[in-house]
C-alpha positions as CSV (number, residue, x, y, z in Angstrom):
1,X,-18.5,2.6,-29.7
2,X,-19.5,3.0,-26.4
3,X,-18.4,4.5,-23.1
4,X,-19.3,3.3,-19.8
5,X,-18.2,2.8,-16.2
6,X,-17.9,6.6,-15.4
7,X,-16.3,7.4,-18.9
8,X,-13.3,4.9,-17.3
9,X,-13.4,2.3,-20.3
10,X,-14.9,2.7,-24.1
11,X,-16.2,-0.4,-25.7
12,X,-15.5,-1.0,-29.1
13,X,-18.2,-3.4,-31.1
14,X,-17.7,-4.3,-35.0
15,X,-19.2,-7.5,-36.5
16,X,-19.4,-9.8,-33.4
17,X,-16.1,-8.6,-31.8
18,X,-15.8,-6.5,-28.6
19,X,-12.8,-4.4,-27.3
20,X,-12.2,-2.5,-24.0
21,X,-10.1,0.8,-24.5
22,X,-9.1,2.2,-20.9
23,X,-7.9,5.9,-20.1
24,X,-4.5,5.0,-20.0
25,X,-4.9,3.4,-23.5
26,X,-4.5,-0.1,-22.9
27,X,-6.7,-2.2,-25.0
28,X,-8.7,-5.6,-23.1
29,X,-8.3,-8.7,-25.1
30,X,-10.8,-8.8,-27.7
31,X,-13.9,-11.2,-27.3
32,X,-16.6,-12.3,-29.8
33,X,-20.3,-12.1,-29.1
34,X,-20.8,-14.2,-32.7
35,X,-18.8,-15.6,-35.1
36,X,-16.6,-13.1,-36.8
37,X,-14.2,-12.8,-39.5
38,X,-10.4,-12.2,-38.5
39,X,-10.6,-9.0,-40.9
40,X,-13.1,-7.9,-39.0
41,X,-11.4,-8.5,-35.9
42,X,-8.1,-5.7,-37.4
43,X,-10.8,-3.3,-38.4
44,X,-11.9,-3.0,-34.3
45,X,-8.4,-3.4,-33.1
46,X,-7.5,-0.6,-35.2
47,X,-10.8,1.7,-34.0
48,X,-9.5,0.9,-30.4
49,X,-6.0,1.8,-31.0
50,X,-7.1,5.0,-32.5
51,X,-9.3,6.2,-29.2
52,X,-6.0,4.5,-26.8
53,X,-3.8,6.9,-28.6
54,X,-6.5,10.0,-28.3
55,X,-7.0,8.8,-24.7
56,X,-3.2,8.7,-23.7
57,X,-2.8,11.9,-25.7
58,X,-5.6,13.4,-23.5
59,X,-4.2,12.5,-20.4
60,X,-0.6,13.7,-21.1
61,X,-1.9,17.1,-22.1
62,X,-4.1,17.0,-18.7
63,X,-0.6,15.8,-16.5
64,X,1.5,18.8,-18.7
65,X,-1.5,21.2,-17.7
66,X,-1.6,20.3,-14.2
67,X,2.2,20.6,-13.9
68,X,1.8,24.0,-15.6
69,X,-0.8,25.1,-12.7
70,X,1.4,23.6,-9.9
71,X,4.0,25.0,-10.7
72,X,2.6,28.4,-11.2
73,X,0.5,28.0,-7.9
74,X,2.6,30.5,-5.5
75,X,4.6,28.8,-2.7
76,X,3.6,28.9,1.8
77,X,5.6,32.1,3.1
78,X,8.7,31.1,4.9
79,X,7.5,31.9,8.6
80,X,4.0,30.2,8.0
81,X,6.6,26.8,6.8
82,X,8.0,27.8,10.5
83,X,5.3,28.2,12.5
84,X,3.7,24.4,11.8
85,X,5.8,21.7,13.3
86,X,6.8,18.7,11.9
87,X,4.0,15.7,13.9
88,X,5.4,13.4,11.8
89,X,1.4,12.4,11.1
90,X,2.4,8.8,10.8
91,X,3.9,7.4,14.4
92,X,0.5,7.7,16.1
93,X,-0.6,5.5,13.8
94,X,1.8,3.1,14.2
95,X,2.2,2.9,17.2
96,X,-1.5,2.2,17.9
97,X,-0.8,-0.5,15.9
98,X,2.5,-1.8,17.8
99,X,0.0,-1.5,21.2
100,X,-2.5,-3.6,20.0
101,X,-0.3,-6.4,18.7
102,X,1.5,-5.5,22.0
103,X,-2.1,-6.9,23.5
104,X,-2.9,-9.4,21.4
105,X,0.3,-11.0,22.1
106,X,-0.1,-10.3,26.0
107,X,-3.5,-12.6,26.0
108,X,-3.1,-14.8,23.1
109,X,0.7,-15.7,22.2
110,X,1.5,-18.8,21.0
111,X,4.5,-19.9,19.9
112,X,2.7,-22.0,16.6
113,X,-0.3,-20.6,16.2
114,X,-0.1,-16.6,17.7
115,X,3.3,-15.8,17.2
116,X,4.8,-12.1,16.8
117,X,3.8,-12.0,13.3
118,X,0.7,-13.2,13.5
119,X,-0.2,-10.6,16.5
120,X,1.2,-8.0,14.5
121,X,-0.7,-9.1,11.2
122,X,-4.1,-9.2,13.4
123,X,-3.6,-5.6,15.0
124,X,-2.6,-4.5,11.6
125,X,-5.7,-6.0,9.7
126,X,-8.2,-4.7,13.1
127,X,-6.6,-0.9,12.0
128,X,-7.7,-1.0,8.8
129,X,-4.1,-1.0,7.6
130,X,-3.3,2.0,8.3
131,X,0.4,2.1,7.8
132,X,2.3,-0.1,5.8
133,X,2.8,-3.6,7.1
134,X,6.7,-3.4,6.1
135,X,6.7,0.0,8.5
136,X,5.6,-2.3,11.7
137,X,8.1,-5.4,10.8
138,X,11.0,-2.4,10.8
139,X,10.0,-1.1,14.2
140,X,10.2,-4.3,15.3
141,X,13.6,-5.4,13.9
142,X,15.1,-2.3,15.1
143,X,13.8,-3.2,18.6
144,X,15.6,-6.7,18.6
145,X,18.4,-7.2,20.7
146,X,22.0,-6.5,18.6
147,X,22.7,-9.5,15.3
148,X,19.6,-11.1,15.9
149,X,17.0,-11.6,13.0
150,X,13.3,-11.3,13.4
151,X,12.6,-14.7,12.5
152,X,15.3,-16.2,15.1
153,X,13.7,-14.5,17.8
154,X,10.4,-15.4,17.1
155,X,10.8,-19.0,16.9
156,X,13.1,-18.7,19.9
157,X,10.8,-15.9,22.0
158,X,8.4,-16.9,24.6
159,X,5.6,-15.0,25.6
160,X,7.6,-12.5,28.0
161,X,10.1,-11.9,25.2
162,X,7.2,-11.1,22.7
163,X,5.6,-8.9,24.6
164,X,9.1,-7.0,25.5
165,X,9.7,-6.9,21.8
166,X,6.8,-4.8,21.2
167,X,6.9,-2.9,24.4
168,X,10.4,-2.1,23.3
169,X,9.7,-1.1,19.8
170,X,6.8,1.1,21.4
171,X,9.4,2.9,23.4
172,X,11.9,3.9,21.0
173,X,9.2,5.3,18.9
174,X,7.8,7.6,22.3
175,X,11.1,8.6,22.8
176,X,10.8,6.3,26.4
177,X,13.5,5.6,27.5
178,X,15.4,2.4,25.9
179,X,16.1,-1.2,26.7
180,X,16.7,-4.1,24.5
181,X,14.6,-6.9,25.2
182,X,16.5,-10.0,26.3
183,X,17.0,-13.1,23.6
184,X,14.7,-16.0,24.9
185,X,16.2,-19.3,25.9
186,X,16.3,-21.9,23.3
């Protein structure tokens, strides 16, 4: 037996046979270095299952500890929970995000190629991905003009209506004020 990778997996070795215990306890499918007897194979399957259950025992007594201690950590005073206001930390992000596919639509749109998803995939990917990618496709839908779908409007935008969908979805998010953008001519 031997543990590697930062303590994050034990390796179990018995007559040719090799199994991978993780810390949550699951157990890697066995594999033989040399020939080995299927007995010997239930005698290291059984070693491994031993150390998953100490391992999962181990980390539920850590989780039940670290419950114990959060719950016993005391709790911000009231008028310090007052004093900080709500940034909403996530919005700047995004909307960096919405600008730049805003951009990328402005000087490369093409209906086929460089349409509104794939602007909005390529600012997402150049900002590291820093908010979920289903977060961008909602400010967008909620920026479409009223029973329209996503998808219908960006096979039916053209380049004026893309842009106005993110410049749109931009504004409702600054609190700017609002106008739908306009369905594009089939």
């Amino acid at each position: 037996m031997r543990s590697f990778n930062g303590d994050a997996v034990t390796r179990v070795r018995y007559r040719g046979w090799i199994v991978d215990v993780d810390k949550a306890g699951a157990v890697a499918m066995p594999r033989q270095t040399v020939t080995g007897a299927a007995a010997d194979l239930a005698v290291c399957l059984d070693a491994a299952r031993t150390i998953s259950a100490k391992n999962v025992a181990d980390a539920k007594a850590a989780a039940a500890a670290a419950r114990s201690a959060k719950a016993a950590a005391p709790s911000p005073a009231p008028h310090i929970i007052a004093a900080v206001p709500d940034r909403r930390p996530q919005i700047r992000p995004l909307i960096q995000v919405l600008r730049a596919a805003r951009d990328i639509a402005d000087h490369h749109w093409h209906p086929r190629r460089n349409d509104i998803y794939a602007c909005t995939k390529q600012a997402w990917i150049d900002h590291e991905m820093s908010v979920p990618f289903a977060w961008l496709q909602r400010a967008l839908r909620e920026a479409l003009p009223p029973d329209t779908t996503l998808t219908d409007y960006n096979d039916n935008s053209d380049h004026a209506g893309a842009v106005g969908l993110f410049d749109t979805a931009i504004r409702r998010l600054t609190g700017a004020p609002d106008h739908q953008p306009t369905r594009a001519a089939s």
